[in-house]
Structures are given as structure tokens and as C-alpha cells.
N, C-alpha and C positions, 0 to 999 in steps of 0.2 A: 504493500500500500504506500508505505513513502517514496517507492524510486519511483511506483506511477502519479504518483503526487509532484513528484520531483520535476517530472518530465512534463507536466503538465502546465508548471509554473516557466519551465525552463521556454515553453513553448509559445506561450502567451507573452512573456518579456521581451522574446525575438520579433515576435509578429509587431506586438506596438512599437519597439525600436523600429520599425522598418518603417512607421508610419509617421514618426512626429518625433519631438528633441525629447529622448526616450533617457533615462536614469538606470540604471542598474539595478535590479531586483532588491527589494529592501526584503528580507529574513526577519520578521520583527517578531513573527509570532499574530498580526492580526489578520484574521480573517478574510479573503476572499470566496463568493460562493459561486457555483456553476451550476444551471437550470440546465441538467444533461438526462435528458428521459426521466424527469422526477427525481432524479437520486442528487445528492449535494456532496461534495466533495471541497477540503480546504487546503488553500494555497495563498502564495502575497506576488504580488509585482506591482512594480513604480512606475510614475508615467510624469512628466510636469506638464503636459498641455500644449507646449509650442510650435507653432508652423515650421516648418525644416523644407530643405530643399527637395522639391519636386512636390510642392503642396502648393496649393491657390488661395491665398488667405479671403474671401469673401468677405467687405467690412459691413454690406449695405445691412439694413434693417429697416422694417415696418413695411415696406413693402406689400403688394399685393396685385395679384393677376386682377383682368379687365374685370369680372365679374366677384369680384370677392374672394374667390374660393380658389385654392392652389389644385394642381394637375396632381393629384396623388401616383405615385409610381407602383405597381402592380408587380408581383412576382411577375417571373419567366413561365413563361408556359413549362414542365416538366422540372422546374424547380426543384429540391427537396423540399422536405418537409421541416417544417422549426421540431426540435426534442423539448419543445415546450411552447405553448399561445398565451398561457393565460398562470401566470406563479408568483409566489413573494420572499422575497427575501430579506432576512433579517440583518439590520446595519445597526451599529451600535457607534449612537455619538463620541465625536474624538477620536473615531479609528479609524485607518486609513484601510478601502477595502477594494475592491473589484467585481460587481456580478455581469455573469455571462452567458448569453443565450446561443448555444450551439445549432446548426442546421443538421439533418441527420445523418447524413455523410461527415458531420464531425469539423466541417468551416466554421467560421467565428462569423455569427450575425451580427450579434449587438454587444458592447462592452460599456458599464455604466461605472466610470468610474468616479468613488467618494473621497476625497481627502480629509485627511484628518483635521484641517482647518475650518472644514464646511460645519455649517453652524445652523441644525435642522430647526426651524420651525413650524409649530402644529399648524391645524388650519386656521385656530385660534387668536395664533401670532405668541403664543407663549413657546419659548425656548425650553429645547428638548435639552436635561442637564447630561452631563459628563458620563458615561458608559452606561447611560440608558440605551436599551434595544431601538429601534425602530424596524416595524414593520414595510417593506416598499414593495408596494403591487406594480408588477407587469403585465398588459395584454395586448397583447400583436393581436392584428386585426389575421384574418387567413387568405387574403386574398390581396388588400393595398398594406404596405409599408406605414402603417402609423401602430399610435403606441397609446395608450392609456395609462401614466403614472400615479399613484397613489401613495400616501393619502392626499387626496385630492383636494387640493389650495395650499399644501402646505408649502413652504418654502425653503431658501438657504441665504444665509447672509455669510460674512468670511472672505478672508482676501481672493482663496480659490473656491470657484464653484464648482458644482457638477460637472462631468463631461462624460457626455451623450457619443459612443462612434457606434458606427452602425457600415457594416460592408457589405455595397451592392452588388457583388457576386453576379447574384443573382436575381437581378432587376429589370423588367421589362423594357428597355430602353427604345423600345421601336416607337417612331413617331414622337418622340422627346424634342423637345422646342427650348435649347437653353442648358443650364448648369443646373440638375435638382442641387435642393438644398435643404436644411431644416426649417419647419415652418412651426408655428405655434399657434394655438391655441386654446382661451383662459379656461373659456365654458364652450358648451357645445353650440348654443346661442351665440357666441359670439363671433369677432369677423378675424379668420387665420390672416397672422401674419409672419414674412419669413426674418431668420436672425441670422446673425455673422455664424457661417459655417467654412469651416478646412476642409479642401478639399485636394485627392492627390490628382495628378495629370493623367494618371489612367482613369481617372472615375471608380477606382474599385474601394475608395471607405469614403466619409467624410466624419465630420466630427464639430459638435457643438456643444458651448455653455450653458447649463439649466439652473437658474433660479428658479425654476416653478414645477411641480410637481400637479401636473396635467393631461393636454393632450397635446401630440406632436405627431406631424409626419412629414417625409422626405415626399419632395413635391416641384415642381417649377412652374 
């Protein structure tokens, strides 16, 4: 169990190095979790967030296509399937962690990662204390590229925020008008708009900051 624990961290440390100004694996002892067909599995890797060469840094925001609503992107036709739509994972204020949704072939969908800096608030607006748990709900939609965060309104304040990457693999890109990128949205009611998202020159991840714990899809 630990050398496949081993290999698992050792794997995910490479893959984000290869994506953005990547740090060396931190061994600290806290918890990352991985949504891999229900089963959860712990490991640590480090990431600081920064555009690196061969990435597109996107600054625009608020944003919005003619009609309001963004072009959500659709899996590929024969896609695999996500080892998980709909899971939660438990984060614990003050610790730096990693959860990740695997495809079933064993690609990296979505990687959420929480710094130890990030500073959970409820939906309430009262601050989650010091190695309290937090519950965080995931759900992929099964057929367009969005997400469903919970608990829903809550927030993060801290020097770093969340960060959202998500690899389009396997993305319907036919008929794409543009750069997808991350889009948001408060409530369901309300009007998406898109945020500064990284992106590489292949188009195969991008990646974005989350103060909000809501809804969000990859869109153009």
C-alpha cells in the first residue's frame, strides 16, 4: 500500500510540474484525497499556482457571450467515463491538500487544489477554525463539463485561493469558436460569467482561482 501510494503521489507531482511553476512534493503528513471508483486513498503534492512557459495566462473577466449564457463544452463522443459524478471530500482547515477526480482509464480530470493558507468560510460568512473538517461536495454534470461545489455560498479568503484545473482530454472541441475557459456562476438564477483562467498551448488543462464554492463550467 505505500509504494502504491508512493507512486501515486510521485505521479500527480510530475503531471502538475509539467503544467505550471510546480514545487517539489511536500511529505508533511497532510492529506490529499482521490474520488477513484468510490475508494479514497492518501497522499501530499505541492503546486504554487503560477503560469510557466507554454501556458496562456487569460486576465479578462466578467465577461459574457451575446446571449448571456456560455457554450458549455460536452465530453467527446466515446469518452471515458469519470470513477466518480457526484462525491465529497473531506478538507480540514489549515491543511494543505489535493482532491482528484480520475477518468476511468485512470487520466486526471479535475484536480482541486486547497492551500493551507485558504481560509474556509461557511455560507454564513463565519470562519471555519483551525483543523476543523470541512465537508466539499463534487458533481460533474454527465454529459457538459461543469461542476457543482458545495457547501454552496461558502467561500475562501487568504492570500492563496483555490485552484480549480480541470484536463480536457477529452473535450468535444468540434465546432469551438474561441479559447474555453472557466466560467462562473453565483446561483442558478443568475447571469455566468467567465474568470482569468491558465491555459497550456495545447489546450489539454487549464486552470483557475475559486473564491466561491458554487457553480462553474468550462465554456466559450
Amino acid at each position: 500500500m505505500f509504494r502504491a501510494r508512493s507512486i501515486i503521489a510521485a505521479s500527480l507531482a510530475m503531471l502538475l510540474a509539467a503544467c505550471g511553476d510546480i514545487s517539489e512534493p511536500e511529505l508533511s503528513g497532510q492529506s490529499a484525497l482521490f474520488a477513484k471508483g468510490g475508494r479514497r486513498s492518501t497522499t501530499t503534492a505541492s503546486t504554487d499556482g503560477g503560469a510557466t512557459e507554454g501556458t496562456v495566462q487569460d486576465s479578462s473577466s466578467g465577461s459574457t457571450s451575446e446571449d448571456g449564457i456560455p457554450h458549455v463544452l460536452r465530453f467527446a463522443p466515446g469518452a471515458p467515463s469519470l470513477m466518480t459524478y457526484d462525491t465529497t471530500f473531506v478538507a480540514h482547515q489549515g491543511w494543505k491538500q489535493n482532491f482528484v477526480i480520475f477518468f476511468e482509464d485512470g487520466n486526471y480530470f479535475m484536480v482541486l487544489d486547497v492551500p493551507s493558507s485558504a481560509q474556509f468560510v461557511d455560507a454564513d460568512g463565519n470562519p471555519v477554525p483551525d483543523g476543523e473538517s470541512v465537508e466539499i461536495s463534487v458533481r460533474v454534470d454527465g454529459t457538459y463539463i461543469s461542476f457543482e461545489f458545495g457547501p454552496h455560498g461558502s467561500s475562501f479568503t487568504g492570500k492563496r485561493p483555490v485552484v480549480l484545473w480541470v484536463w480536457t482530454k477529452y473535450a468535444d472541441l468540434d465546432g469551438v469558436d474561441g479559447q474555453p475557459k472557466v466560467w462562473y456562476q453565483p446561483n442558478r438564477d443568475s447571469e455566468w460569467k467567465s474568470i482569468p483562467t491558465t491555459v497550456d498551448k495545447a489546450g489539454q488543462w487549464l486552470k483557475a482561482e475559486l473564491r466561491h464554492f458554487s457553480n462553474y463550467a468550462i465554456a466559450w
